[in-house]
N, C-alpha and C positions, 0 to 999 in steps of 0.2 A: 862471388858465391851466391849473393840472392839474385841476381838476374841469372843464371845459370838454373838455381831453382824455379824461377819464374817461366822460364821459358821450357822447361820440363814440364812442369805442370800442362802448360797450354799446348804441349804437345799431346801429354796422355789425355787432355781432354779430348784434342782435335781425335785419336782415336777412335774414342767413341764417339762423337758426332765432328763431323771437318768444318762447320758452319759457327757451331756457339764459339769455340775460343776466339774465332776470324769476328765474328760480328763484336764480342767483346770488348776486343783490344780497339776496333774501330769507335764505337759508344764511347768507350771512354776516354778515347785520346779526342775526341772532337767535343765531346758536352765536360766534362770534369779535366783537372787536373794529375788524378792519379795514376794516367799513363803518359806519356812524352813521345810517341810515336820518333822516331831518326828518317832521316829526310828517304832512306830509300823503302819505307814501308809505308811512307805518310798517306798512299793510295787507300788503304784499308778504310780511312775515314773520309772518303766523298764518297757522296751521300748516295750515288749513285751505286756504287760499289755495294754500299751497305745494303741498299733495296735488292739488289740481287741476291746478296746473300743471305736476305730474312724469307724472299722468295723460295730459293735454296733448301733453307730449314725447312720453310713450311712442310714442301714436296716433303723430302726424308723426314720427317718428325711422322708424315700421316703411311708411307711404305713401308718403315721399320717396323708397325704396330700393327701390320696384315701377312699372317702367314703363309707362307710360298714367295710372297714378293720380298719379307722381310730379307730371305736367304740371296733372291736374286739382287736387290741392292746394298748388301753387303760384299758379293763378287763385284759388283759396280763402281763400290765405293773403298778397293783393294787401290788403288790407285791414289783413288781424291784423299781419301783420309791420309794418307802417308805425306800427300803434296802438303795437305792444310796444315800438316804438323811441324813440316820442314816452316813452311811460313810464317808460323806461330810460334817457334820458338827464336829465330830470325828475328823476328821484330819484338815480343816478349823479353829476349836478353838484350834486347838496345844494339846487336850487332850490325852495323854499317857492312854492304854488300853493293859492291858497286856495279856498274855494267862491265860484263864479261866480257871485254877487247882482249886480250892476253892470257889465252886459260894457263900457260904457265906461272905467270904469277898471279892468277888468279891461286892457285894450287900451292901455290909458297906462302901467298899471303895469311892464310888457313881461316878467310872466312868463310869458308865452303863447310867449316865445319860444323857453325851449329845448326845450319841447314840439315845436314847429315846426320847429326844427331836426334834432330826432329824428326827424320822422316823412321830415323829408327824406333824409337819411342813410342811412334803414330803407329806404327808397323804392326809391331807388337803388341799394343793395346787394341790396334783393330784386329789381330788374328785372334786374342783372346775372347773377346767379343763374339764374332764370327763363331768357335768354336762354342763359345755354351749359347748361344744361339740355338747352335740345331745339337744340343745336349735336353736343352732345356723346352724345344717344339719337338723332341722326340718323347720324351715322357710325359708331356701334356698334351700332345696330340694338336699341338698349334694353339693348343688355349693362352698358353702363359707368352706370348708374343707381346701384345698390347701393354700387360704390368712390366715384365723386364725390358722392355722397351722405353718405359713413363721412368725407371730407377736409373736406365743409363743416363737419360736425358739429365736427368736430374742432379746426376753424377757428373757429368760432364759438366753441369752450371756451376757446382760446389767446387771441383777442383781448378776452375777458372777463378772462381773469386778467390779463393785459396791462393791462389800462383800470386796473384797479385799485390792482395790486402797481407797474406800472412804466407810470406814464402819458403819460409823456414817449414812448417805444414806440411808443404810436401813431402819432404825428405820421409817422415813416415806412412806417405801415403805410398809412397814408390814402394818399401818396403812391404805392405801391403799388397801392392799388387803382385810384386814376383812371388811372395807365398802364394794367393791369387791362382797365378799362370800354375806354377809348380801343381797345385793342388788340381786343376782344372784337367791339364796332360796326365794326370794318373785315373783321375773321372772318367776320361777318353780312351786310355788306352785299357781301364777293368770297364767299359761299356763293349770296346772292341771286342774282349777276349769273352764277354759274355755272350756278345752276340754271333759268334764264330763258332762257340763251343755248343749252343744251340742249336745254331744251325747244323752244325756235325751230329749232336744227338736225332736231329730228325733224320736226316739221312741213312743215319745204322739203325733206326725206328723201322721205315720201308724197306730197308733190305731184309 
């Protein structure tokens, strides 16, 4: 149950950014003991791995916070965040995943699962993202990029340490967010209908 939590958590982190949960789990399975890395994730923690991946943040920590590119690396990162979360929750729940010889029993054995589970999580925290993104640079004109940008990041750091230190914690963050998503898709679709219905009033305005 708590690595199940844990490795959720570091999924919806990966969401929002695919780098902090990944540098996390490596930090502290190499300097502390309050992670335990399993031998087929133990890669996360050389050192070389790491430097790429704080390279990594750097990059996306300074794009997400400039408008126009925030939106293009967010389509960029429809991919990677989904990977980083299937990975993050892989190695977050201690799950042992071996080399893929056999995708039959690879497929029976059902560690393909929490992989799948993470990259769904990531999925879905990075479409929600993505979505008040350009909710939120459409009403501010690109201004509010840089702040809701500094709150995911920030977000992303809290429910990493959360996954971890307190993983019970998550359970009502998850709850949180699907209110969250629920609330965000009805933002989207009364912005859609506002701006359609606008658009229609001009229309019969020049006619």
């Amino acid at each position: 149950m708590l690595e199940l939590a844990t490795g959720s958590g570091l999924a919806l982190s990966a969401g929002l950014n695919a780098w902090i949960p990944l540098i996390f789990l490596g930090v502290l399975s190499r300097f502390t003991d309050l992670v335990e890395l399993p031998g087929t994730w133990a890669w996360l923690e050389n050192g070389w791995v790491m430097a790429i991946l704080v390279v990594l943040l750097v990059l996306e920590f300074a794009a997400d916070k400039i408008p126009v590119l925030d939106s293009i690396n967010d389509v960029v990162q429809t991919v990677i965040r989904p990977t980083a979360g299937g990975i993050a929750f892989g190695a977050g729940s201690m799950s042992e995943t071996a080399t893929v010889t056999d995708p039959g029993a690879f497929v029976q054995s059902g560690q393909w699962i929490p992989i799948v589970a993470g990259v769904v999580l990531a999925l879905g925290t990075h479409a929600a993202k993505a979505g008040g993104r350009v909710v939120a640079n459409t009403v501010s004109g690109g201004t509010a990029a840089p702040v809701v940008s500094a709150a995911e990041d920030a977000t992303s750091i809290g429910v990493s340490f959360l996954a971890v230190l307190a993983p019970l914690a998550i359970i009502p963050v998850m709850i949180l967010f699907v209110v969250g998503v629920i609330m965000l898709i009805r933002s989207l679709v009364k912005h859609r209908r506002a701006r359609a219905a606008g658009q229609g009033g001009g229309d019969a305005y020049y006619v």
